[in-house]
Every structure is written in C-alpha cells, then in structure tokens.
C-alpha positions as CSV (number, residue, x, y, z in Angstrom):
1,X,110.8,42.0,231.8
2,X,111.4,38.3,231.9
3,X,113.5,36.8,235.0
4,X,117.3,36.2,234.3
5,X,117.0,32.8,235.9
6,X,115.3,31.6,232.6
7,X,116.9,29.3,230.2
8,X,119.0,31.8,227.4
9,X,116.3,31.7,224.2
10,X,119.1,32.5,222.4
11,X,121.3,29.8,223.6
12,X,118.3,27.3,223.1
13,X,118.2,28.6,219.3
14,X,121.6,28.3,218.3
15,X,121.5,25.0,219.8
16,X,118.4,24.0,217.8
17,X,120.2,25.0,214.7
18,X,123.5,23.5,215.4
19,X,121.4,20.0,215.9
20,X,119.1,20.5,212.7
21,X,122.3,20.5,210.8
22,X,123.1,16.7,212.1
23,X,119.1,16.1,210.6
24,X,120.3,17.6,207.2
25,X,122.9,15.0,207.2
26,X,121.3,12.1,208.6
27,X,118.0,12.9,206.1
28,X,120.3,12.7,203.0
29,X,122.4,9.7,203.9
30,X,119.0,7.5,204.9
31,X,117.8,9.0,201.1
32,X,120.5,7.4,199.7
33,X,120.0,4.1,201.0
34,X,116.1,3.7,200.3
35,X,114.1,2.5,197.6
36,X,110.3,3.5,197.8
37,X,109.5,1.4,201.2
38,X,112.8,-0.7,201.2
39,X,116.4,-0.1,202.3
40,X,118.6,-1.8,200.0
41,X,121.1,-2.6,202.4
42,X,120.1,-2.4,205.7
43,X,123.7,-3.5,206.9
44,X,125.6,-0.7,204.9
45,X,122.9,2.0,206.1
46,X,123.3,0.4,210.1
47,X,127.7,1.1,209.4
48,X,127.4,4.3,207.5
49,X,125.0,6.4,210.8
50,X,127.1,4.1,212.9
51,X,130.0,5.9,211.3
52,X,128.4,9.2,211.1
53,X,127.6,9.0,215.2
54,X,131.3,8.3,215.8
55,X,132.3,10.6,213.4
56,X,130.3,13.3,215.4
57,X,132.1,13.1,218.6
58,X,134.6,15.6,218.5
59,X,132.2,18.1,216.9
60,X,129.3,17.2,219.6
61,X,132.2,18.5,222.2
62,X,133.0,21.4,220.8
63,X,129.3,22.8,220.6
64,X,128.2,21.5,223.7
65,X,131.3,22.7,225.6
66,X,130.7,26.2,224.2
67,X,126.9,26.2,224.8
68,X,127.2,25.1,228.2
69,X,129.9,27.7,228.8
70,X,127.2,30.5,227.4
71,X,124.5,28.8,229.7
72,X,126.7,29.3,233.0
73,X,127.8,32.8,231.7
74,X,123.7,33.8,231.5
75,X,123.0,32.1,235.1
76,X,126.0,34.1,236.5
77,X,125.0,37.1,235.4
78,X,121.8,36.0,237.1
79,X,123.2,35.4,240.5
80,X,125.0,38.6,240.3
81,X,122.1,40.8,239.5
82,X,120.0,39.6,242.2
83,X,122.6,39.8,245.2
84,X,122.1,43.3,246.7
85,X,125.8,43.4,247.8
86,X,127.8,40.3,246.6
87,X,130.3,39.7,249.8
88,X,132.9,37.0,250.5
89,X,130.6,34.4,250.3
90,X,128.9,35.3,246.9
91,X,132.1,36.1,245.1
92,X,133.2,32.6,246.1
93,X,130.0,31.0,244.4
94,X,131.1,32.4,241.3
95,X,134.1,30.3,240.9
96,X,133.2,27.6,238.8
97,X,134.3,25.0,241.2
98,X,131.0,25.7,242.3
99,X,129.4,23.6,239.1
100,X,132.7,22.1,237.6
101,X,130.8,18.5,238.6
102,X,127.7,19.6,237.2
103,X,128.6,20.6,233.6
104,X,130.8,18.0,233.5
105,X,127.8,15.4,233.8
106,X,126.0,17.3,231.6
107,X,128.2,18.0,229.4
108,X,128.8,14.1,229.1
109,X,125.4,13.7,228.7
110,X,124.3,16.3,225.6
111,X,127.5,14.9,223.5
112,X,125.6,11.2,223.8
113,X,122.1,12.5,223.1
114,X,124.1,14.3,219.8
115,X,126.0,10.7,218.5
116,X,122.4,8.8,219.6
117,X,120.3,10.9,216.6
118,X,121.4,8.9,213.8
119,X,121.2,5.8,215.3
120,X,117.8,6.6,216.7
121,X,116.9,7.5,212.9
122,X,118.1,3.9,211.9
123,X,116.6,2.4,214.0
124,X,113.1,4.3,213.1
125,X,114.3,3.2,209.2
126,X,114.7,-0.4,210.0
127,X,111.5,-0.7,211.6
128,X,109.2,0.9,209.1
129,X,111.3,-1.5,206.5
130,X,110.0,-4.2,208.4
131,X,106.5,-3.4,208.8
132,X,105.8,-2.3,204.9
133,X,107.4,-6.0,204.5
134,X,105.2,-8.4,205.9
135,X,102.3,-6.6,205.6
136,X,102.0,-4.1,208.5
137,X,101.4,-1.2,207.1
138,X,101.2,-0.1,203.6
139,X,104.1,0.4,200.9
140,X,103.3,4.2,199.8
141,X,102.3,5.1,203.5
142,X,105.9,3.7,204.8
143,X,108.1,5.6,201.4
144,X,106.4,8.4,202.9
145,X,107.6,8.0,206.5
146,X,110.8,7.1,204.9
147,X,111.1,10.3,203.4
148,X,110.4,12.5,206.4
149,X,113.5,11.4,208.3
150,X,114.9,14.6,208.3
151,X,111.6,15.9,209.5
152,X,111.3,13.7,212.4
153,X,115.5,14.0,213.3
154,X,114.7,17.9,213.2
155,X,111.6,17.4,215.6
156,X,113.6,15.4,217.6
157,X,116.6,18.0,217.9
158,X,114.6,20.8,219.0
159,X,113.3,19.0,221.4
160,X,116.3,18.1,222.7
161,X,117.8,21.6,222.2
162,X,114.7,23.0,224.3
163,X,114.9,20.2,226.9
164,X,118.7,20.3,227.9
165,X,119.2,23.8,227.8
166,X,116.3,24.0,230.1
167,X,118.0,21.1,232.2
168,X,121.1,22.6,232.2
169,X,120.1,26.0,233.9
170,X,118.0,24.3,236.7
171,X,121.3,22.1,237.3
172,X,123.4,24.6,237.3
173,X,121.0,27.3,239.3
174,X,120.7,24.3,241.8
175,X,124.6,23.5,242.1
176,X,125.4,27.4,242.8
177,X,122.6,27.2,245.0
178,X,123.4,24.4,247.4
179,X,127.4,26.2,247.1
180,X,125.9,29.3,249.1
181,X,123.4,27.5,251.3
182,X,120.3,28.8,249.3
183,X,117.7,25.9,249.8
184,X,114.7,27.0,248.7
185,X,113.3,28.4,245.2
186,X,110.1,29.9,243.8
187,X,108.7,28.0,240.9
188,X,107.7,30.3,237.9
189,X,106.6,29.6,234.3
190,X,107.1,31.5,231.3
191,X,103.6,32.4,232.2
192,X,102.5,32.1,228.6
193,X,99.4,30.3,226.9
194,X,101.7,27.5,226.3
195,X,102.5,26.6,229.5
196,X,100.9,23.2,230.8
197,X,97.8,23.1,233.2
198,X,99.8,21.2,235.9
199,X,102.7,23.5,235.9
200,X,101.0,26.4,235.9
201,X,99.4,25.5,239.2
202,X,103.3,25.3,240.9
203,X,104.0,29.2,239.8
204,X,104.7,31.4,242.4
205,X,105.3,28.4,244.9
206,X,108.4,27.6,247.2
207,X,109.8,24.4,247.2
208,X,112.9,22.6,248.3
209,X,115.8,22.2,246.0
210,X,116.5,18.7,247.2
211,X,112.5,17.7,247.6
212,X,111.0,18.2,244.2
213,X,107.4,18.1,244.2
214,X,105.1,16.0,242.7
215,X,103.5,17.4,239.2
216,X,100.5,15.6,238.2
217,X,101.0,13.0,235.2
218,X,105.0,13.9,235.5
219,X,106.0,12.5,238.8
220,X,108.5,14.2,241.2
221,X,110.9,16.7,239.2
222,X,112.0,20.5,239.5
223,X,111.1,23.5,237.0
224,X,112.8,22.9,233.6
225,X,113.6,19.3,234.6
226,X,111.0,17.5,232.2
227,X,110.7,17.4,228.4
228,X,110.1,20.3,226.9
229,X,109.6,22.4,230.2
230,X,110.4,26.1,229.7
231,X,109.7,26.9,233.9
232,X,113.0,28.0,235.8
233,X,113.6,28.2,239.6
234,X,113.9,31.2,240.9
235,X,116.5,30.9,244.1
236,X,115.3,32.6,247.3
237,X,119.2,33.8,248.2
238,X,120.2,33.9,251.5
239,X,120.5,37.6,253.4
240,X,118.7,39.4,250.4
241,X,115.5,40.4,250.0
C-alpha cells in the first residue's frame, strides 16, 4: 500500500494533461509561422506567444488554484490518518493558516512556469532559425526540430507537472510540519526500478526538515525537491508512534 505522504498520481496527471493542452496550442501557432527551417516573421511569432502567455494568466490561476487545493486536501488526509488520536494541537494544524504562505508562493510560482512555456518555445524557435541560417546546422535537420515543438513543449510540461506537484507536497508536508513542532522526517522513494542510485541510498533515513542533506550530483535538497523526484518525506509526528 503506497504511503499517503506521496505526491497525488492522479493530481500529477490531470496536471500533465491540463499543460499538454497549452503544447497543442503553442505547437499549432509556431506551425503557422514557419517555412521549412525559416520563420517568416520572427517579430509577429515573438507578439503572438507573447500574447498567448498573457493571454494564459487567468486560466494558469484557475488550474493551479484548484490543483493545489487537491494537493493539500491529499496531504491532510495524510496527517489525519497517521495521528493516533488528533487532539487540540493536531486539529489546529489542519487550519490552513498552517500553509496559507506556502501555497501562496507556490501558487505564484506554477502560474509563471505556465505563461513561461510559450515563450520558452520561441525562444527554442528563434534559435534553431538562426543556426539553419548561417550555416550551423543543417536546413532539413532544423524543419524537423521545428516541427516537434509541440513535442518538446509536451516534454517540457510533464516535467513540470511531475516536478511541482512533487514540490508542492514536500512544501506543504514541511509547513504543517514545522506548525506542530514535527522536525524530523524519514526519506522514502517510490521504491521502484526508476528511482535514482543516489536517492535510493537516503530511503529509510531521518533527516532534519530545515537541514537537507546532501545528494550526490544534486547538492543539498529534500525528497521531491529536485526535477523530476517522485521521493516524499514521511514526518516522524510528535507523541505518535
């Protein structure tokens, strides 16, 4: 049975799919702009995703706001299931006063990485323009890179689905956390054949919440806190077992 402190799959998925839809979009309006290995008008393609990334602000807030709502609901749920008997001091870490700050920030912070994806594929756009023009790489090879814009935006959104939902449960296990006094946390992975060397040595080890340790190649960082990360913490919960 796999720990409740996990990141929500399912929350992960429908984020995936929500940001795949933004791919769609941004893969037909750079297809309408390119000729072969040429943009023909690099300046009205740079205002249209410009336009398009404004144009997705409202939209961003709406999903994030009710993902990150689902994501708190899960790691609730979580807390609650774990607390033997859930007393003054537990029932008071369910407020969400306990994380208003922390999904705040993050919420801030999802909505931007949703309005950068189509300036990140412009960008991508320009650059292979440039390179099939003086010579860097070759014309057919470049139309070809062109053409798998929606590819790579897709890529790029499921990796960003997988990495801030991830994100978003350590920060929010943490804040809740800290609220009740709870320092410490067991690592664990999702113990899979996918799981990387380095984190797989940390499962099953306690840490600090506010002393990460250092992961080879990675630096200093908690489960779930780097790219594409699945690992959660597990909080060690004050006066339970």
């Amino acid at each position: 049975m796999a720990n409740k402190f996990s990141a929500s799959r399912t929350v992960e998925r429908r984020f995936g799919v929500e940001l795949r839809k933004v791919a769609r979009v941004i893969g037909a309006m750079l297809n309408a702009h390119i000729d072969g290995p040429t943009i023909r008008d690099q300046k009205k393609l740079a205002e249209a995703l410009a336009a398009y990334s404004d144009a997705l602000g409202p939209w961003a807030e709406r999903v994030v706001g009710n993902l990150l709502k689902d994501v708190s609901r899960s790691n609730r749920k979580a807390w609650e299931s774990r607390a033997a008997r859930i007393g003054g001091q537990m029932k008071n870490m369910m407020s969400e006063t306990a994380i208003g700050s922390v999904v705040q920030l993050l919420h801030r912070r999802q909505v931007e990485l949703i309005k950068s994806l189509p300036l990140e594929a412009g960008l991508r756009a320009q650059k292979l323009a440039q390179e099939a023009a003086i010579g860097g790489r070759r014309a057919d090879e470049v139309a070809a890179e062109l053409m798998r814009t929606e590819q790579v935006t897709a890529s790029r959104a499921t990796l960003i689905a997988r990495t801030e939902i991830a994100k978003a449960n350590a920060a929010i296990t943490q804040a809740r956390a800290q609220y009740v006094g709870a320092t410490h946390y067991i690592w664990r992975t999702a113990e899979d054949g996918d799981v990387r060397e380095s984190h797989a040595e940390m499962n099953g080890k306690v840490f600090r919440f506010d002393d990460p340790p250092y992961v080879e190649g990675e630096g200093k960082h908690g489960p779930g806190e780097f790219p594409n990360c699945r690992c959660y913490a597990e909080p060690i919960i004050p006066g339970t077992e």
